[in-house]
MIDOSE-1310 file (N, C-alpha, C; in nm, 2 decimals, decimal comma, always signed):
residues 267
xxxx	+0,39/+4,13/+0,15/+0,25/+4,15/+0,09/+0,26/+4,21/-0,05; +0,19/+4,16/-0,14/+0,17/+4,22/-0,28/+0,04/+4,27/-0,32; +0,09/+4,40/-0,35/-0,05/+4,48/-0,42/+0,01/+4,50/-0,56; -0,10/+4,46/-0,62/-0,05/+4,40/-0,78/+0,08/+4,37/-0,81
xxxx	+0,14/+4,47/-0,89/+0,32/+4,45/-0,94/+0,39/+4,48/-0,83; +0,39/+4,52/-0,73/+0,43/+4,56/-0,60/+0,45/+4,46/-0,49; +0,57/+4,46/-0,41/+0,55/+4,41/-0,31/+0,60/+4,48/-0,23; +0,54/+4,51/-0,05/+0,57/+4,60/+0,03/+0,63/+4,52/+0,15
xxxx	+0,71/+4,56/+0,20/+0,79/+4,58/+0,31/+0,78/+4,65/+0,44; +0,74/+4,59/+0,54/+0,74/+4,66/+0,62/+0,85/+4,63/+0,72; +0,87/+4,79/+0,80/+1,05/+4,78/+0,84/+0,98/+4,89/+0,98; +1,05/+4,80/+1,13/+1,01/+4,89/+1,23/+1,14/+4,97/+1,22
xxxx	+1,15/+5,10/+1,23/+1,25/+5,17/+1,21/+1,31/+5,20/+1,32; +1,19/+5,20/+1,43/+1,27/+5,25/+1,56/+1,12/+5,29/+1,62; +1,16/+5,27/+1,81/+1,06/+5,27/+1,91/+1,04/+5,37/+1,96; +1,01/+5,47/+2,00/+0,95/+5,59/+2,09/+0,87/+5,60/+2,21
xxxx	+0,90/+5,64/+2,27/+0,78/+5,71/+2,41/+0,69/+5,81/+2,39; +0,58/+5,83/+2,36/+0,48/+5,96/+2,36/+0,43/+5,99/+2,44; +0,40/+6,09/+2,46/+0,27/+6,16/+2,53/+0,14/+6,13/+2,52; +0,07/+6,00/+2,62/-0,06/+5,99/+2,56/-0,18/+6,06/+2,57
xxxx	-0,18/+6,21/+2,65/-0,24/+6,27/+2,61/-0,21/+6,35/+2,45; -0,09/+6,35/+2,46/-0,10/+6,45/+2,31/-0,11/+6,40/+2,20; -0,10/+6,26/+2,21/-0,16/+6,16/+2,10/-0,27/+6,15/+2,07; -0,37/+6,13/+2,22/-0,51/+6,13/+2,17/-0,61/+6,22/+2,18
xxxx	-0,54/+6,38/+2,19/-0,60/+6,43/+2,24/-0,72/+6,48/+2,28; -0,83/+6,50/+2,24/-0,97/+6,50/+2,28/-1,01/+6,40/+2,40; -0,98/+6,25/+2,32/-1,02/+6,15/+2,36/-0,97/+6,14/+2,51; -1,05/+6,10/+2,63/-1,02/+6,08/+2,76/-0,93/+5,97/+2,74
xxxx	-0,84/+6,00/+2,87/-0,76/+5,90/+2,90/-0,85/+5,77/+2,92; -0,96/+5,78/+3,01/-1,04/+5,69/+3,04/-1,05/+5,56/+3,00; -1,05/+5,61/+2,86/-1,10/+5,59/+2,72/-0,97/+5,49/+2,62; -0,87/+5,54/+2,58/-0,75/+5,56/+2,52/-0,64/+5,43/+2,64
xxxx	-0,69/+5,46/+2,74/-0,61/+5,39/+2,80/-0,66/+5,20/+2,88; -0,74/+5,23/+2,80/-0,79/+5,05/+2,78/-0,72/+4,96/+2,64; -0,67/+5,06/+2,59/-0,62/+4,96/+2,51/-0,47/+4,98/+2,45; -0,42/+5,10/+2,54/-0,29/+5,12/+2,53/-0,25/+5,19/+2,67
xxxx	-0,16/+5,10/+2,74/-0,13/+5,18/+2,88/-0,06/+5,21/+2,89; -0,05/+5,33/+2,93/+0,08/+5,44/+2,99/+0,17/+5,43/+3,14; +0,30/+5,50/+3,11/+0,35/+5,45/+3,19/+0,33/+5,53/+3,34; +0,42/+5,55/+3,44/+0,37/+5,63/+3,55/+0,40/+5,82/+3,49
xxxx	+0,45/+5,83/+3,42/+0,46/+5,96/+3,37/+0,37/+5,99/+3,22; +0,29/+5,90/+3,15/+0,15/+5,90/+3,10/+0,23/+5,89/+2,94; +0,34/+5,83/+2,93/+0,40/+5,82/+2,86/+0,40/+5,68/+2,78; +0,31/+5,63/+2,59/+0,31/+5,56/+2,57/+0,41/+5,53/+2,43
xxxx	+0,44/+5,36/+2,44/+0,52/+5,32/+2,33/+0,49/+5,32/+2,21; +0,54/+5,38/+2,10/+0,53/+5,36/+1,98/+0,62/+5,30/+1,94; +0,60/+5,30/+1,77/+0,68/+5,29/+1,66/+0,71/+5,37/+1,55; +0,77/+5,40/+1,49/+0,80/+5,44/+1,37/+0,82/+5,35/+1,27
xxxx	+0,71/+5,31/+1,20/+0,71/+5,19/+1,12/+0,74/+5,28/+0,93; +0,82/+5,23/+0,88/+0,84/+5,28/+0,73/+0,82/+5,16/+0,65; +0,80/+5,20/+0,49/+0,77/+5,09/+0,46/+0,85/+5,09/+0,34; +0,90/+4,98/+0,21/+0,97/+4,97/+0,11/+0,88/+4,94/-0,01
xxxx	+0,84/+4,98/-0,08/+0,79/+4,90/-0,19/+0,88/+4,87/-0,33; +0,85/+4,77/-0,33/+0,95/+4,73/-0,44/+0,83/+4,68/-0,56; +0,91/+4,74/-0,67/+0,85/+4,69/-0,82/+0,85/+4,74/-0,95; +0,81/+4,66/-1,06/+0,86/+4,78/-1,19/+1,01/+4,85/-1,17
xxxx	+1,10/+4,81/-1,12/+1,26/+4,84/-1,13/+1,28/+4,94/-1,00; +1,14/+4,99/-0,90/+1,17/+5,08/-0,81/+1,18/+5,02/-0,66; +1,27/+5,08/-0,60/+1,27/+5,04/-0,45/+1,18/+5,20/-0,38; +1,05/+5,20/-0,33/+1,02/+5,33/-0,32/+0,97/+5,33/-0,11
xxxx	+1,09/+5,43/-0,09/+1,08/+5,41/+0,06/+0,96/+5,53/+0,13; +0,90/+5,50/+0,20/+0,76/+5,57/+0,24/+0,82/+5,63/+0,40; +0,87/+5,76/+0,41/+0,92/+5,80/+0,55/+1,05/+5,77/+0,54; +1,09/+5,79/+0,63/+1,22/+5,77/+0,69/+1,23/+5,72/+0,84
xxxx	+1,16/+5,76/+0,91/+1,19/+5,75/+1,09/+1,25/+5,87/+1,15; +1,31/+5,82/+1,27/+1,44/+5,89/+1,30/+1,57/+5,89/+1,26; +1,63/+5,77/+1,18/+1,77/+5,78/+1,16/+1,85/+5,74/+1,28; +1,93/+5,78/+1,20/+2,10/+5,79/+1,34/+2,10/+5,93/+1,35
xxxx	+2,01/+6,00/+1,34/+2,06/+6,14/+1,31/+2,06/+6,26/+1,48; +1,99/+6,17/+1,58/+1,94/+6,24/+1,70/+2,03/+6,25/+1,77; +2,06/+6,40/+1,83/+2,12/+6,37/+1,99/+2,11/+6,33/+2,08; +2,21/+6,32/+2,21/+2,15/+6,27/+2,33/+2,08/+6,29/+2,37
xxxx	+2,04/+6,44/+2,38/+1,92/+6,51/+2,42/+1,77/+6,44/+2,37; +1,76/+6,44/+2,26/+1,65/+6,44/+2,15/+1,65/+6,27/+2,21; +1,72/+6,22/+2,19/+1,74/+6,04/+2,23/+1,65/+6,02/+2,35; +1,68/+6,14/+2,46/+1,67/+6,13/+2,63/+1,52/+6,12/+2,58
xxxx	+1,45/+6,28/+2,56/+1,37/+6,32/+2,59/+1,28/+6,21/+2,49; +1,27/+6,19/+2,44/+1,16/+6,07/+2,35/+1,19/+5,87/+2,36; +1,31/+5,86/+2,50/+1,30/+5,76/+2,48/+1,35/+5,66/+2,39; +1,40/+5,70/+2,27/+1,51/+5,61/+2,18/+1,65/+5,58/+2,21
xxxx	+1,65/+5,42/+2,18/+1,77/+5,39/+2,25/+1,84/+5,25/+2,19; +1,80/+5,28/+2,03/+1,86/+5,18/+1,96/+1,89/+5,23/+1,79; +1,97/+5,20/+1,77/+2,02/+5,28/+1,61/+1,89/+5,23/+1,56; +1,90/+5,34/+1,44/+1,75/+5,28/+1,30/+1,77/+5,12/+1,24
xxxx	+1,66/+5,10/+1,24/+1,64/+5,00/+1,18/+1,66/+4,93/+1,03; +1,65/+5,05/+0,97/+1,59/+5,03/+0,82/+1,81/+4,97/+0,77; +1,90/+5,07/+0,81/+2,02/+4,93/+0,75/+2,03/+4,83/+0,76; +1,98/+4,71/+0,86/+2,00/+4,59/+0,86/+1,89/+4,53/+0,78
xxxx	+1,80/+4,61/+0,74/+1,69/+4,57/+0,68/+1,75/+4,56/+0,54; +1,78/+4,66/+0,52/+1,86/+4,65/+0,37/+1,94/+4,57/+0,35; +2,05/+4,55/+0,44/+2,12/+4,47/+0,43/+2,10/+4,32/+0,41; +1,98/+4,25/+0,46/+1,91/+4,12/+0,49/+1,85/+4,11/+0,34
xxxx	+1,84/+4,23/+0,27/+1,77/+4,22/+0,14/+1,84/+4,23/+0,04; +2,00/+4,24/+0,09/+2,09/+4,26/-0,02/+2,10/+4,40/-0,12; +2,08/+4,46/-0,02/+2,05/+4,66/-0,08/+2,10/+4,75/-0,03; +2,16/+4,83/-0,04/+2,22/+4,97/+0,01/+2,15/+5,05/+0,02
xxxx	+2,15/+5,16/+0,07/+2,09/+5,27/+0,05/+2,07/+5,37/-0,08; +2,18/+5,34/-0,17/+2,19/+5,39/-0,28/+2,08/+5,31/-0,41; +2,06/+5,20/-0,35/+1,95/+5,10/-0,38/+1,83/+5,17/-0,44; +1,79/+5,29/-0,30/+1,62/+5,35/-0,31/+1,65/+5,48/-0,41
xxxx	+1,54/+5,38/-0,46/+1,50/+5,49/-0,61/+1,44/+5,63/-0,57; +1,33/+5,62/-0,49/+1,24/+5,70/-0,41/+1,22/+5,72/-0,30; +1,22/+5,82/-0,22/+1,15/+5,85/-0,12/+1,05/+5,95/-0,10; +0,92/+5,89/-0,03/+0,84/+5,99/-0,05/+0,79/+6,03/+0,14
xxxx	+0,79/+6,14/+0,15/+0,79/+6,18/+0,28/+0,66/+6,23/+0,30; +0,59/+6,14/+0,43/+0,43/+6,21/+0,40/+0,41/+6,34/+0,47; +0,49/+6,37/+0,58/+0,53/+6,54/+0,59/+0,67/+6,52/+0,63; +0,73/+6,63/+0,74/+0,88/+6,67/+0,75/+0,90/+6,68/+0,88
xxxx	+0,81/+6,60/+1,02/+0,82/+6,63/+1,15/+0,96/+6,54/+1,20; +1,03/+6,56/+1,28/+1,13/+6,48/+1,28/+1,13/+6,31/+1,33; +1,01/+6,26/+1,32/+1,04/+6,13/+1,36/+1,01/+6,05/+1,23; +0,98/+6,16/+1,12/+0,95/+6,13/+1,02/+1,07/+6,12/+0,91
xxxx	+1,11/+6,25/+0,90/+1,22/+6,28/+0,81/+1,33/+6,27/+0,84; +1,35/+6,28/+0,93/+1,55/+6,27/+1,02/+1,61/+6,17/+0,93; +1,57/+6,05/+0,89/+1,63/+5,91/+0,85/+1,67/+6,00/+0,75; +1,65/+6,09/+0,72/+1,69/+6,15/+0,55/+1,80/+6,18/+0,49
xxxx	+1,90/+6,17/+0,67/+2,01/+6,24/+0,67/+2,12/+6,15/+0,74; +2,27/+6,19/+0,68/+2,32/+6,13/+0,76/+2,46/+6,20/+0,79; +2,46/+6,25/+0,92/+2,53/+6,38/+0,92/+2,46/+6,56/+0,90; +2,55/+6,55/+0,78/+2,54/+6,68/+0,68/+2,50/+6,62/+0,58
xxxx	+2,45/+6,49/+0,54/+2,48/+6,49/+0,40/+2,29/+6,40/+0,38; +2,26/+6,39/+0,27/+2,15/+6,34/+0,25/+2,23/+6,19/+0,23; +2,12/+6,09/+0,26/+2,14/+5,91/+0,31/+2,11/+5,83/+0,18; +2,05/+5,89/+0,07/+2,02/+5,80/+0,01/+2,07/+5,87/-0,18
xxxx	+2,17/+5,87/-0,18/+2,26/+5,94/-0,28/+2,18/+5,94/-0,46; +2,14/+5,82/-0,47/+2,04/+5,81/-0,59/+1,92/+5,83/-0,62; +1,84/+5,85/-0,47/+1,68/+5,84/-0,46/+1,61/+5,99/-0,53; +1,50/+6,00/-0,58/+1,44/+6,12/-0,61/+1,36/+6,13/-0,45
xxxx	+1,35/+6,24/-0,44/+1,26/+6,29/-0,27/+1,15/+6,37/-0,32; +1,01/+6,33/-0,29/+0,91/+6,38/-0,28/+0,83/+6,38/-0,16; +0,82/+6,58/-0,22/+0,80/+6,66/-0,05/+0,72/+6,75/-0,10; +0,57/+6,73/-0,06/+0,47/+6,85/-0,03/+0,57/+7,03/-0,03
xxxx	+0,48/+7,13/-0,15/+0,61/+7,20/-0,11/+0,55/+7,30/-0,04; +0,40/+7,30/+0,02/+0,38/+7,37/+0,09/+0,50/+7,32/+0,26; +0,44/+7,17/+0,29/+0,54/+7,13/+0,37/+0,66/+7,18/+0,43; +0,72/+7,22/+0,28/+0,89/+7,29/+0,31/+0,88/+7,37/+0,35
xxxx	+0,79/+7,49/+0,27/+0,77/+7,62/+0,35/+0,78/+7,63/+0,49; +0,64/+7,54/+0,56/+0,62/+7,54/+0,70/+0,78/+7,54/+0,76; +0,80/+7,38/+0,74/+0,93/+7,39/+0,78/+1,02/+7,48/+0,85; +1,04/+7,52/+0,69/+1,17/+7,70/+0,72/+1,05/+7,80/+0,83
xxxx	+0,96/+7,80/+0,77/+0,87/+7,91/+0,89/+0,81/+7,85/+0,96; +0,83/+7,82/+1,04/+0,82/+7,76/+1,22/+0,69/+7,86/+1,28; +0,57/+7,85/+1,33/+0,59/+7,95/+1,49/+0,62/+7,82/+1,63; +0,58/+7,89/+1,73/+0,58/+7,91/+1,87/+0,52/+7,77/+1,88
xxxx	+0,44/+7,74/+1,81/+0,37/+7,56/+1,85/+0,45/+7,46/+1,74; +0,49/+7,52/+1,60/+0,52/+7,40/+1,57/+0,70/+7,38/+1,55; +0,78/+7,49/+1,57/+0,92/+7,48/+1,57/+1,02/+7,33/+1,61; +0,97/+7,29/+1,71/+1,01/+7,17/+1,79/+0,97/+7,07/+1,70
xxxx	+0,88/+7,03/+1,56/+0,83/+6,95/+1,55/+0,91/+6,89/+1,42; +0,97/+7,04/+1,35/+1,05/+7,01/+1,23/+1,23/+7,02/+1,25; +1,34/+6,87/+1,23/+1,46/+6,94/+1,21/+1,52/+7,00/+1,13; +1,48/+7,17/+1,18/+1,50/+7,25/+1,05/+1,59/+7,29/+0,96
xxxx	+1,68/+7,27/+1,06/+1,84/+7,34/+1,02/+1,87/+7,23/+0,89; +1,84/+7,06/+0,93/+1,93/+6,99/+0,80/+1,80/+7,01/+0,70; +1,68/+7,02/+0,67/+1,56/+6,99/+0,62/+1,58/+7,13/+0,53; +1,68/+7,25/+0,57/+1,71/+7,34/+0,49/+1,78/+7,28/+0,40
xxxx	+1,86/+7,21/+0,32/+1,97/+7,14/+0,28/+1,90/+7,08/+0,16; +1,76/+7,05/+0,16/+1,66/+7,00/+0,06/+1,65/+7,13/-0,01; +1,66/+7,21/-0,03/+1,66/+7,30/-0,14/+1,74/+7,31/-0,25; +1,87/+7,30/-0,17/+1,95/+7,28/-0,25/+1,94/+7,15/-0,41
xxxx	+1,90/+7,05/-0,31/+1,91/+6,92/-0,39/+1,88/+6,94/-0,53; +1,90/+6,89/-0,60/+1,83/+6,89/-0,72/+1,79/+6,75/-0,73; +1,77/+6,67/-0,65/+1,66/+6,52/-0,62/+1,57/+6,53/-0,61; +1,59/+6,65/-0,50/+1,40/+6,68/-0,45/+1,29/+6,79/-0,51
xxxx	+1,18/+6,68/-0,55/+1,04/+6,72/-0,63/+1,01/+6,80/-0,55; +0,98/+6,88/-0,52/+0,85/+6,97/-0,46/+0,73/+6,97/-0,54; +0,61/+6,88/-0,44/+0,52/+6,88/-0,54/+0,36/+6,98/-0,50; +0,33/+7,04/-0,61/+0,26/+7,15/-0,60/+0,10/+7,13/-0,63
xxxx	+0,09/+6,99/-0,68/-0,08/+7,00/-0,72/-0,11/+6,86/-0,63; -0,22/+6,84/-0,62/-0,30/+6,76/-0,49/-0,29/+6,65/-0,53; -0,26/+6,59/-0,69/-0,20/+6,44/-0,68/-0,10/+6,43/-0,80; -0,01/+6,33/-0,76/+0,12/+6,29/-0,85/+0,15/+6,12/-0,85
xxxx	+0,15/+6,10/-0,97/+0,17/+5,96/-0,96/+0,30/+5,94/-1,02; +0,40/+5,89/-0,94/+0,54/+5,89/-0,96/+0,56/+5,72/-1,00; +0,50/+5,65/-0,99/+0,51/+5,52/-1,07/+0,37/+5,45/-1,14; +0,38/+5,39/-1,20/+0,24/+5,32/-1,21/+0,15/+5,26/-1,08
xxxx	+0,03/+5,35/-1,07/-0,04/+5,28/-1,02/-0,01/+5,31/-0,86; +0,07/+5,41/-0,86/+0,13/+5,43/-0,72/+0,10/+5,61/-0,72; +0,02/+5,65/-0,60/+0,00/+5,81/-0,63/+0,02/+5,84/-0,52; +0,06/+6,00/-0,51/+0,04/+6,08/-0,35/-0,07/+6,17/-0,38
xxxx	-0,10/+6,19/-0,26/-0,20/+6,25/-0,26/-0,20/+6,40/-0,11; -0,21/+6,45/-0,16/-0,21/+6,61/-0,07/-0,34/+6,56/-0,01; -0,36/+6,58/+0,16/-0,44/+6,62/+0,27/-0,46/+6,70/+0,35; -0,31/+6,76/+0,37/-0,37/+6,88/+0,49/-0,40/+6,77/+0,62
xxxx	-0,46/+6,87/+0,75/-0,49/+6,80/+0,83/-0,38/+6,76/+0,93; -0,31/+6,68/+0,94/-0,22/+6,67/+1,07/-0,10/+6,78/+1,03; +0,00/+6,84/+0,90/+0,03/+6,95/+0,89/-0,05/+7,00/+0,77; -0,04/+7,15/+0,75/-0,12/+7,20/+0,58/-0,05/+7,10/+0,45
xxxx	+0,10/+7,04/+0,46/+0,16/+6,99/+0,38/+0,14/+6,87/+0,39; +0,09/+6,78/+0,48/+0,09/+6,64/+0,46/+0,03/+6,56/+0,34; +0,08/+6,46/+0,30/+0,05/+6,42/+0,20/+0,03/+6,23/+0,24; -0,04/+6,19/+0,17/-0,04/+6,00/+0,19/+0,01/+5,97/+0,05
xxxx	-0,01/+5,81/+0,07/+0,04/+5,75/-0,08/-0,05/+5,66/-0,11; -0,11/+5,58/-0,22/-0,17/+5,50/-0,29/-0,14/+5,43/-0,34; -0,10/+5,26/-0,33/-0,11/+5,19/-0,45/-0,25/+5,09/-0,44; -0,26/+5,10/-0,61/-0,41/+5,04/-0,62/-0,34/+4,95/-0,75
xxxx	-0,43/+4,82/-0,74/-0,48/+4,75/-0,86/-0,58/+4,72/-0,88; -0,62/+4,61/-0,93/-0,76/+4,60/-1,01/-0,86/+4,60/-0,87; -0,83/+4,51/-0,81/-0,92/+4,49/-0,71/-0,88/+4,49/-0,57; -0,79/+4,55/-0,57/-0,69/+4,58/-0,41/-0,65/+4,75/-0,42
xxxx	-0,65/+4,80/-0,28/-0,60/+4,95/-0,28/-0,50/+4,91/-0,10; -0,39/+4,95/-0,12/-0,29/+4,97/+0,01/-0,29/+5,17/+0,05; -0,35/+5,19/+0,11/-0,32/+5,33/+0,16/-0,18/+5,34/+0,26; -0,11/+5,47/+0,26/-0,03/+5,49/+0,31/-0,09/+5,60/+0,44
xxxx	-0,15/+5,63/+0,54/-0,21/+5,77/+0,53/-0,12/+5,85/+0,66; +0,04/+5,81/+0,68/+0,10/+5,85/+0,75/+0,00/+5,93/+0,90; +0,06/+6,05/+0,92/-0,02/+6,04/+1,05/-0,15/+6,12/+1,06; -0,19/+6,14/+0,94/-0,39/+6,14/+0,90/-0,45/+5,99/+0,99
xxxx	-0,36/+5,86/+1,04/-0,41/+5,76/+1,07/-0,29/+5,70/+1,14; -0,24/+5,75/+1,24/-0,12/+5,67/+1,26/-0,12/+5,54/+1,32; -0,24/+5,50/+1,43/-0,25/+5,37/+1,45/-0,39/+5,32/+1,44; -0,43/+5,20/+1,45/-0,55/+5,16/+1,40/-0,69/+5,23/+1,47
xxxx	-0,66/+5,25/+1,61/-0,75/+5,33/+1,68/-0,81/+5,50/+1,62; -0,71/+5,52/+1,53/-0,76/+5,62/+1,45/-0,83/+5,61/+1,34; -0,87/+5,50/+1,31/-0,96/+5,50/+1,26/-1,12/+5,55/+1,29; -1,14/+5,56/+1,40/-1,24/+5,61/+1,44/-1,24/+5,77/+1,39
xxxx	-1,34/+5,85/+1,35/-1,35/+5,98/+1,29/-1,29/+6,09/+1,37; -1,38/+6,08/+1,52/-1,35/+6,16/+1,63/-1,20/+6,16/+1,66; -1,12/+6,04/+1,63/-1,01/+6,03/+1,71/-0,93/+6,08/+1,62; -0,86/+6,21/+1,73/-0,74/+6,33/+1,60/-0,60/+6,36/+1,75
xxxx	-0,52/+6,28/+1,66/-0,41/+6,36/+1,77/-0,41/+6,53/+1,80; -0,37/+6,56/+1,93/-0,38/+6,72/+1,98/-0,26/+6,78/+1,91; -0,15/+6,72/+1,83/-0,06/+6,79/+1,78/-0,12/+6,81/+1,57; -0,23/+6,77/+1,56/-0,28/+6,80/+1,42/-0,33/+6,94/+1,44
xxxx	-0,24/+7,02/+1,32/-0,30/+7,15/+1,33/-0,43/+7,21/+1,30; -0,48/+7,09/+1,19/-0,61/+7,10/+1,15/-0,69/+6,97/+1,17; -0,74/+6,96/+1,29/-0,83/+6,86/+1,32/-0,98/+6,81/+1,23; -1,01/+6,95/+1,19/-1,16/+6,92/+1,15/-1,12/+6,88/+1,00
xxxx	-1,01/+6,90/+0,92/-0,95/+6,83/+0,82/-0,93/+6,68/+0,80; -0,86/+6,64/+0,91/-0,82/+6,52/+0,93/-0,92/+6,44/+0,93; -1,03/+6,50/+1,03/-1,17/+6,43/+1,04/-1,26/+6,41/+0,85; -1,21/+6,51/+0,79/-1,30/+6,51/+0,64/-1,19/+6,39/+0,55
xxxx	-1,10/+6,42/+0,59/-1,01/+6,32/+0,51/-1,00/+6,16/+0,54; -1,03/+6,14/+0,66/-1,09/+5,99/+0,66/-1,17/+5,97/+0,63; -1,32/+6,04/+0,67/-1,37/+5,99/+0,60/-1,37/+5,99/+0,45; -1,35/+6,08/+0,36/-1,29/+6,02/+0,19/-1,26/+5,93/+0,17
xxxx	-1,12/+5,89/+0,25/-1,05/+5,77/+0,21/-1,15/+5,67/+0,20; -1,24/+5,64/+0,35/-1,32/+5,54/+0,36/-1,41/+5,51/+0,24; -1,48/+5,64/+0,23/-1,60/+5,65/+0,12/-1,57/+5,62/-0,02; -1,37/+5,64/-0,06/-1,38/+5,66/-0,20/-1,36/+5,54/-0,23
xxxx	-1,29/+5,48/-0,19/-1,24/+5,33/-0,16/-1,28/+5,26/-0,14; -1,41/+5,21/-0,13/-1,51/+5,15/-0,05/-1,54/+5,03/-0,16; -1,50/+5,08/-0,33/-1,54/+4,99/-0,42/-1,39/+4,91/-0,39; -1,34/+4,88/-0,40/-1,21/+4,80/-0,37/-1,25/+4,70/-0,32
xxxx	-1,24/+4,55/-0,34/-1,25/+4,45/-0,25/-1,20/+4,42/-0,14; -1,04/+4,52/-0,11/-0,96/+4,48/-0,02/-0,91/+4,65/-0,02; -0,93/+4,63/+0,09/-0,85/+4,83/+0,08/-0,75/+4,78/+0,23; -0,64/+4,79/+0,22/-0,54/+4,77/+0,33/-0,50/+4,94/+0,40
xxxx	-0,47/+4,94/+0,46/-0,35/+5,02/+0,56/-0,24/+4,99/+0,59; -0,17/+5,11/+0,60/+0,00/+5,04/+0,68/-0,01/+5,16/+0,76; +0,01/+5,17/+0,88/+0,04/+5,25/+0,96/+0,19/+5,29/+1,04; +0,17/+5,42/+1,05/+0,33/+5,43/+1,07/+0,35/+5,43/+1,22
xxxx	+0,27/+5,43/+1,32/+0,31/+5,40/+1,47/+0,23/+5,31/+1,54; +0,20/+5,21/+1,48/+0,09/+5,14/+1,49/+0,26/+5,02/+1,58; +0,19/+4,96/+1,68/+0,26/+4,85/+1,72/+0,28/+4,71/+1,72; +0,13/+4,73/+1,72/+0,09/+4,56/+1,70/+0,03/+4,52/+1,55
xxxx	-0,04/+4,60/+1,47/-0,13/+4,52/+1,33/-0,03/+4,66/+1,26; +0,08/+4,64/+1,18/+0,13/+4,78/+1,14/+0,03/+4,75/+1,00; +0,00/+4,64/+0,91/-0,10/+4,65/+0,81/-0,21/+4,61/+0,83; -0,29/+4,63/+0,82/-0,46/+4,58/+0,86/-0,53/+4,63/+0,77
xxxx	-0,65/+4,53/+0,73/-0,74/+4,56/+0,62/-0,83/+4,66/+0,71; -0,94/+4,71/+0,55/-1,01/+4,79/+0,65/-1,18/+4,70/+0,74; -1,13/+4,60/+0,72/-1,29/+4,53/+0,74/-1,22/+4,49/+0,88; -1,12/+4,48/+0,93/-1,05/+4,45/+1,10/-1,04/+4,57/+1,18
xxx	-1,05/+4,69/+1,12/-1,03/+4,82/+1,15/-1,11/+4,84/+1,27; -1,10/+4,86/+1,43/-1,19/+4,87/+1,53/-1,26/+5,07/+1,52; -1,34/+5,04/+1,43/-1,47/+5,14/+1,38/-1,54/+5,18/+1,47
């Protein structure tokens, strides 16, 4: 798909099991489970969908996934049970990893960021990394609810870099026409991405929107720290955007429509 000079890629990175209450949480099962069914332990399938954009000389990768980077453990307990996806993808496209100019991480939870690593060592030897730097903070300071959410120990190792941006003001446009944008809401540091042309806008809004069902306002996963956030930030997107002829989405656990405009969006 191409938004203006851009063309995007979308790459399933790798499949997961969730919690379908902690996915949807408010929302009754009642409800939630007409249109995604759980298993006998209430356990639903995802995705980790990442995306490539390519253009103007950049390969700019949006997330990471999981990687190869999980233990058995971490494997067991979530249900993953096939290497990442995103090498053979590269490979099919005649790219390395040393390939990606950019990576921009829309926060640092591990199903997000892990791809970032490989080992000890960061995966993408050339790429500049942009990372909310409230984000990193959290990170390093964990409590009691969100410790489990970030892998902290390698995600320490980004300080060092001298790759990685830490970005400190609420928007950055790192190529033409292409911006992040700071929201808050599912962590204080999350961030989405933007490309716009004349008369097309592709939103990135990681997991401010992870699958299409969130698009509805009320519907906020129970692991967003700031729900009533999340809720103001959709609606913006919707309202600011609205002049666009075509405003798309890519969602990052979406299974079935991972891009969908917003006029298919079930509202």
């Amino acid at each position: 798909m191409k938004i203006g000079n851009y063309s995007i890629y979308h790459v399933i990175e790798n499949c997961f099991l969730g919690d379908g209450g902690a996915m949807y949480g408010i929302v009754p099962k009642k409800i939630w489970s007409k249109f995604v069914k759980p298993d006998e332990d209430n356990l639903i399938h995802l995705h980790t969908n990442i995306y490539l954009i390519e253009g103007n000389g950049k390969y700019i990768l949006i997330d990471t996934g999981f990687g190869n980077s999980l233990d058995a453990k971490a494997k067991r307990i979530y249900g993953v049970t096939r290497e990442s996806g995103l090498g053979n993808f590269l490979k099919q496209k005649g790219l390395d990893y040393s390939d990606i100019t950019d990576v921009v991480l829309t926060h640092l939870h591990f199903d997000h960021a892990s791809g970032l690593f490989n080992e000890n060592e960061l995966l993408f030897p050339d790429a500049s990394i942009w990372i909310n730097k409230k984000e990193y903070y959290h990170s390093q300071n964990t409590n009691e609810r969100t410790k489990n959410a970030y892998p902290a120990l390698k995600l320490s190792m980004l300080e060092k870099s001298t790759r990685v941006n830490f970005i400190r003001n609420d928007e950055k446009e790192i190529s033409k026409n292409i911006f992040i944008r700071h929201t808050g809401g599912h962590t204080e540091g999350h961030q989405i991405v933007e490309i716009k042309s004349k008369n097309e806008i592709m939103v990135f809004p990681g997991d401010i929107m992870p699958n299409r069902f969130f698009a509805k306002i009320p519907y906020v996963s129970a692991t967003d720290l700031y729900p009533l956030e999340t809720m103001l930030i959709k609606k913006k997107i919707f309202e600011s955007n609205n002049k666009y002829k075509n405003l798309y989405f890519a969602l990052t656990h979406e299974s079935e429509i991972p891009v969908i405009s917003f006029r298919n969006l079930p509202l």
